[in-house]
N, C-alpha and C positions, 0 to 999 in steps of 0.2 A: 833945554840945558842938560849936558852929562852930568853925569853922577861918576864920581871917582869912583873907582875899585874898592878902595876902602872900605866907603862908606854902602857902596854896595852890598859887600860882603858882610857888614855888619847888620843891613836889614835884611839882608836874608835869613840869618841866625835863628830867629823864632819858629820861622816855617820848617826849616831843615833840621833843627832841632825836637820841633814836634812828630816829624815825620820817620825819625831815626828811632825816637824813642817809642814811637809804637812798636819799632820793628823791631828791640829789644823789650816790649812787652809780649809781643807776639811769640818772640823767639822763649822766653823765659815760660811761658802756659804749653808750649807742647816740645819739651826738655827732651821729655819720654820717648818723641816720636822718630820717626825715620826718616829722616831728612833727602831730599836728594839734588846733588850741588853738581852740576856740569858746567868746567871751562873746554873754552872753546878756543881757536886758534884759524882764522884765517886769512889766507896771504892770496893776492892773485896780478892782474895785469890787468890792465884796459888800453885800448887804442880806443881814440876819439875826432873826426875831423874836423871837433869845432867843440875844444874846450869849456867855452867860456859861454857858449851856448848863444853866438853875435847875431847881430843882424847879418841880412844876405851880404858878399861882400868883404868882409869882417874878420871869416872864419879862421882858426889856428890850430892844426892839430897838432898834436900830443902824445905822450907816452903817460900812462897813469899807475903806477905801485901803490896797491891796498893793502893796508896792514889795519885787522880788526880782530883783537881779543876781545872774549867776552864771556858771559857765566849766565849762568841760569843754578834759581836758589829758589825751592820751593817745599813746604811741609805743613803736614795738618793732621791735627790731634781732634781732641773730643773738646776742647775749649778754642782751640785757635788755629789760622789757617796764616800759610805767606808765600805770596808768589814775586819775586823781583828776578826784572830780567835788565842784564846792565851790558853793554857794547861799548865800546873807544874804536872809533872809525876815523882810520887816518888813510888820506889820499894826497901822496905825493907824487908830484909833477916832475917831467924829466927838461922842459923847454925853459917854463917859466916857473920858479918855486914861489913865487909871489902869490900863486894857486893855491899852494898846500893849506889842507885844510884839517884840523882835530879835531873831531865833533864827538861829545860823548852824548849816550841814549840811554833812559834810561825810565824803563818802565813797572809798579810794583804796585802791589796793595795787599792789604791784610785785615785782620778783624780779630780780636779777642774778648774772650768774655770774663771781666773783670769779676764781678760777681754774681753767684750763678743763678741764671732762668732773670736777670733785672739788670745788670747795668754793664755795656757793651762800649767798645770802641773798635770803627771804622779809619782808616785811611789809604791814601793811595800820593803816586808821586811820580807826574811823568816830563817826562826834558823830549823837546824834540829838534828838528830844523823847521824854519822857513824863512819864506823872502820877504823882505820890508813891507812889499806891497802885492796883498793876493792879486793883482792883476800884472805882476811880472814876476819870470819864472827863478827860480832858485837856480844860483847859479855857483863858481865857485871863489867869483868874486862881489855876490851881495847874497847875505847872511845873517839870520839872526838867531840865536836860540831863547828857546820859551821854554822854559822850567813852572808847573804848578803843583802845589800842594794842595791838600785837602785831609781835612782831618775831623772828626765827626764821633763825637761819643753821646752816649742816649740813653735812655733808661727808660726800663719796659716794667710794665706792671698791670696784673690780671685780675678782677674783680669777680671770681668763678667764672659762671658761664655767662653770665651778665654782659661783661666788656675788657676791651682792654687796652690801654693808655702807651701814649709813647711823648715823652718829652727828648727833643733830640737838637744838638748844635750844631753846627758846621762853619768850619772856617775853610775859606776857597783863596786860594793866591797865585795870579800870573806874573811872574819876574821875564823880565826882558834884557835877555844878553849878546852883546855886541851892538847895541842900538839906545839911542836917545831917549826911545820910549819907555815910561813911569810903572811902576807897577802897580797895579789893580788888585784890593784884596776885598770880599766879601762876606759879613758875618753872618749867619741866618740864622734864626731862632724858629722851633715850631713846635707844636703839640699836636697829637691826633687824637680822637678818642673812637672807638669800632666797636659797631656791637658784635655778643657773644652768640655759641652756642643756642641761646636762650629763646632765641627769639624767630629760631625755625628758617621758612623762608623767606622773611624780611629781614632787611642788613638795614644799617644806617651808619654814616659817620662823621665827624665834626672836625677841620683842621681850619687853623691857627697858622699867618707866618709872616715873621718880622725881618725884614731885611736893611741892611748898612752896607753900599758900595762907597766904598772908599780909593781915593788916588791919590797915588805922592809927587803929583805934578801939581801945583797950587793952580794952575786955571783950568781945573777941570772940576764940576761940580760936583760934591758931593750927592748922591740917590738914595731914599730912602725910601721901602716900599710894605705894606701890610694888606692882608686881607684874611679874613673869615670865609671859610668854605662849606657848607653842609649838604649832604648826600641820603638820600630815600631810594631804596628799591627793594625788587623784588624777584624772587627767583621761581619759574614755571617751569617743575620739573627737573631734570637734568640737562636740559638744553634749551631755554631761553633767560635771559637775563634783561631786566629792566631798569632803569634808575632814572631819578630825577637832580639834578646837583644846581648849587646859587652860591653865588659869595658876591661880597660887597668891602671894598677897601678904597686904595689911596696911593697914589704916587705921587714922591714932592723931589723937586728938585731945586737946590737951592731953596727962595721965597715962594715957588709955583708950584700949587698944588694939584693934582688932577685925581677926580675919586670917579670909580671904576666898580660896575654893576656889571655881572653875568648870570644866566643860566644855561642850561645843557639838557637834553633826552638825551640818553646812551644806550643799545638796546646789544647785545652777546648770544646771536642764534650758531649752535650745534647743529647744521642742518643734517648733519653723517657724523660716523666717526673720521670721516676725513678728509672733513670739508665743515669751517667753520668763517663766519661772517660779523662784520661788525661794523658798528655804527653809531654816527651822532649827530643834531641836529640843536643849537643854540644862536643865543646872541650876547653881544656885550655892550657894553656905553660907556664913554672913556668924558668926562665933562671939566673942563677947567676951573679954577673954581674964580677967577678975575677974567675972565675970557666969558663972551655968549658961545663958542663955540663947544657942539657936543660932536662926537663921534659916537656914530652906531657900524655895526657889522652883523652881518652872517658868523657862526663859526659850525663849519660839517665836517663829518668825516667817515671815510667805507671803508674795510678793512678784507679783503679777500684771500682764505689759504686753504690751498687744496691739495694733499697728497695720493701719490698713485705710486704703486709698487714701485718706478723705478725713474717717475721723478716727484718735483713739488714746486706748484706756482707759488707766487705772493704778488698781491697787486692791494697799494694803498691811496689815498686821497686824505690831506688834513690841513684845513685851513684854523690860521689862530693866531695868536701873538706871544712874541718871544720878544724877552729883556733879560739885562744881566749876564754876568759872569756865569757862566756855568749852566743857566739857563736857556741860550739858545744853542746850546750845542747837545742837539739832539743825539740819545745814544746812539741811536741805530746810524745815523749819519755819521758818529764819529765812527763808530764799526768800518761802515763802507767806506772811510776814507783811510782806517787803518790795513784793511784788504787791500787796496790800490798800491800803500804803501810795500805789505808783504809781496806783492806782484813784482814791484820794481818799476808803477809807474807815477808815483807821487816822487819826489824828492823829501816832502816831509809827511808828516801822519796827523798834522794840526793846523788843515788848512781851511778847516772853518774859523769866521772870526768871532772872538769872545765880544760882544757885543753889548756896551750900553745903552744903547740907544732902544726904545721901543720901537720894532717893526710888526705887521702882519704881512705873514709870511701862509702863500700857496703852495704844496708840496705833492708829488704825485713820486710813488715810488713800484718800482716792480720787480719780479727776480722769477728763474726759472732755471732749476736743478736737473740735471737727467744725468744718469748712471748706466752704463750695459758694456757689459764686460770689460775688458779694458781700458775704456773711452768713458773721460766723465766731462761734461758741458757745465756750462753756468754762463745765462745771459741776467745781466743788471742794469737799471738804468733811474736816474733821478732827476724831476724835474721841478725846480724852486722861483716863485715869485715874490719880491719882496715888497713893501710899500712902508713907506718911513714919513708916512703923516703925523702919524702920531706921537712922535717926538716933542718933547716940549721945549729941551736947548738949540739954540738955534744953530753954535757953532760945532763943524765938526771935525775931529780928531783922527777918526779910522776911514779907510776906503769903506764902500759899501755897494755890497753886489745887489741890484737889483733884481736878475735875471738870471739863472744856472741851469745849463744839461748836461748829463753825462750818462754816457753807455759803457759800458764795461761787458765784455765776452770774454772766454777763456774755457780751451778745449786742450785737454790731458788725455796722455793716453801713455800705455805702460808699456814696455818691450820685457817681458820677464820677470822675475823679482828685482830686481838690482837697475834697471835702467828706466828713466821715463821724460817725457819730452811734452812741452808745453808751449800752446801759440797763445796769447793775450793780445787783446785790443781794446784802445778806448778814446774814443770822443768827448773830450771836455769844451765848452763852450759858455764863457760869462760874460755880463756889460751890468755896468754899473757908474759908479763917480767916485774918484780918488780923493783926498786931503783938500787938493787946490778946487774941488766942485770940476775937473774937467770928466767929460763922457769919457770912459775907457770900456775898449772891448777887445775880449782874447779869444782865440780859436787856436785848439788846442788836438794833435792826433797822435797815438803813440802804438806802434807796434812791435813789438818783440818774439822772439823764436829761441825756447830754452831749451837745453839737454841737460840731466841732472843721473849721475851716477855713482854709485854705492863702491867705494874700493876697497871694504871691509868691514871689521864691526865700528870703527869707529872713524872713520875715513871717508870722504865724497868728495868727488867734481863736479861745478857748473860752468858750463859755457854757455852765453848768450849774445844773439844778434840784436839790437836795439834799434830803430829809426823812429825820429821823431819829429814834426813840424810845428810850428806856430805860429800865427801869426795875429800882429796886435794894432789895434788902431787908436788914436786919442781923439778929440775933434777939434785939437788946435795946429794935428799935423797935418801936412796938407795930402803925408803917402802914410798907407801901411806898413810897419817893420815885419817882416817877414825871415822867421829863422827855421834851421836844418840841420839835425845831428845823426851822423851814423856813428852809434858804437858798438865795438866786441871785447866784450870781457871774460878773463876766463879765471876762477877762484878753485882752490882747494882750503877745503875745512877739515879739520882736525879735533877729536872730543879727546880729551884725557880724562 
């Protein structure tokens, strides 16, 4: 069912009011400081031969006028820090204006310290695009934007060298705009306790965490989740590291409760100064508690990084499980989905999904930097498996990718100070099951060829060549949809 605008606008109110007023707390602790506020101003064209981004067939092309102001507002003192970067991106059509489209962006967080060396407040607030359904592509006629808040104050407290305390909250909220779908807000509660100084080269530490997912669609269960976490180890030297961690909780949804046992070895070898290795090796037990059924798993993980004058690998492996809001969206993955974005080959920057469901998920990640003289590289690539046994509701709500690859390359090279030209490529490839339980799978290739040049202190041009394929299957269709875009765009930017 929709939710009126109104009525929208009116639960949105708490979150955007909490997230305003940090920024005016933020803004109020470093008065003092030097602020530095850049608007922006950019205009350009696009030609496209296929709009609408059709199947084969289908296609329409287009004339496209860009017009996107925007600011960048960032400062930091001895108590507080704030970075908000905010865009209005309009793309008007010259064939069809039923295209046009006004998307605002809108990305920020800050941190001030309330009072000092004990009680802190965090938050952050980002709005992005995407499409109804991660297995079809953004387009400029299906649309949705996804606004989250987050906001997090805590207090910190030191017991000399003994230890030191942190009781912290967090409220997480995803609103959905232009779409039917409800929003999701999550409370967390937690405590840590770390030991001090005191205790040489054993560490130990004790966390505490309470969680409330909440949805304002009434058939969607509420989750509530806790666990106890404790951690022993020990440090050998200045390059090895060992620990042993366990915790013991509870996941209930609705009447269904399922209580959850783990532990973990973690070991952190310094084998050089530039080349470090990591690792881990547990399991876990997830048991119903009206059900005989128990789940056990493995959970590992290697960590490989090595630098050399003039590049640096990363090669990872980590299996485990992810639930929640804000919990399966691993940083580093939102990172690399926010770089694709910077690239120009996402359309949105939050195309992982906020996920309630419990999944164990396989992940293998890699990267490889190199730099020499004018020419700098960078190959990326991600490979995710999911497994959604251990869900306890049965009905479900979001798509859900079982399966994900993707490669990303991207090779820069400079002509002078003022001029530099960049080729990006990348391979996306997912399958999984949509809302209706049908098989869906997308195959995904995107190339591009940029020029980017300096026409003053405050002045640039970009032109870029784009082609891009996809193609998608479902297993109720009997053909593949198969789509094809060539576009050239060309922008100039302007700083005042």
């Amino acid at each position: 069912m929709a939710v009126s605008p109104r009525v929208a606008r009116a639960r949105a109110l708490p979150g955007a009011a909490a997230a305003l007023g940090l920024l005016l707390i933020s803004g109020a602790s470093i008065a003092s400081t030097q602020w530095t506020f850049t608007p922006r101003m950019t205009v350009g064209q696009e030609w496209t031969d296929n709009a609408d981004f059709s199947p084969r067939g289908a296609e329409e092309s287009d004339l496209v006028t860009l017009l996107r102001p925007s600011l960048t507002l960032s400062g930091e003192g001895a108590r507080a820090e704030l970075d908000l970067n905010y865009s209005w991106d309009n793309r008007l059509y010259w064939r069809d204006s039923d295209r046009d489209r006004s998307t605002h962006n809108l990305r920020g967080s800050g941190n001030a310290e309330l009072v000092r060396e004990s009680i802190f407040v965090e938050g952050s607030i980002r709005r992005s695009v995407r499409a109804e359904s991660i297995f079809d592509p953004v387009t400029a006629r299906d649309q949705q934007e996804t606004t989250r808040y987050r906001i997090s104050p805590y207090w910190v407290w030191r017991q000399g060298r003994f230890s030191e305390q942190e009781v912290r909250y967090v409220f997480d909220e995803a609103r959905y705009h232009r779409s039917d779908r409800q929003p999701q807000q999550v409370h967390r509660a937690q405590y840590q306790l770390d030991s001090g100084p005191q205790f040489g080269r054993t560490f130990w530490q004790f966390r505490s965490e309470r969680n409330w997912d909440r949805f304002d669609d009434p058939e969607r269960a509420e989750i509530d989740r806790f666990s106890n976490q404790a951690t022993l180890g020990y440090r050998f030297g200045r390059s090895l590291r060992l620990s042993l961690s366990g915790s013991d909780g509870w996941i209930r949804v609705e009447d269904r409760r399922r209580d959850t046992q783990s532990w973990r070895v973690n070991a952190d070898w310094d084998i050089t100064r530039n080349t470090q290795i990591s690792g881990s090796y547990g399991q876990f037990k997830d048991q119903i508690d009206d059900t005989d059924q128990t789940n056990r798993r493995d959970q590992r993980s290697l960590g490989l990084v090595h630098q050399a004058p003039r590049s640096t690998w990363r090669l990872s492996y980590a299996e485990g499980r992810t639930d929640g809001l804000g919990r399966a969206l691993d940083p580093e993955a939102t990172e690399f989905d926010r770089l694709l974005a910077e690239f120009g080959f996402l359309d949105a920057d939050d195309l992982l999904v906020d996920e309630d469901r419990i999944t164990f998920a396989e992940t293998w990640r890699g990267s490889w930097d190199y730099t020499t003289g004018p020419h700098s590289f960078r190959l990326e690539f991600i490979q995710r498996d999911s497994d959604e046994e251990f869900g306890i509701g049965d009905d479900r709500f979001e798509d859900a990718v079982e399966r994900e690859r993707r490669v990303v390359g991207r090779w820069g090279w400079s002509f002078g100070a003022r001029t530099d030209a960049t080729l990006r490529g990348v391979y996306r490839w997912i399958e999984g099951r949509d809302v209706d339980d049908q098989e869906r799978e997308s195959e995904e290739y995107r190339l591009s060829l940029g020029l980017s040049r300096s026409l003053g202190r405050r002045t640039s041009g970009d032109l870029d060549l784009i082609h891009r394929q996809r193609v998608e299957g479902r297993e109720d269709l009997a053909l593949d949809e198969r789509r094809r875009e060539n576009r050239i765009s060309a922008r100039l930017t302007m700083e005042f």
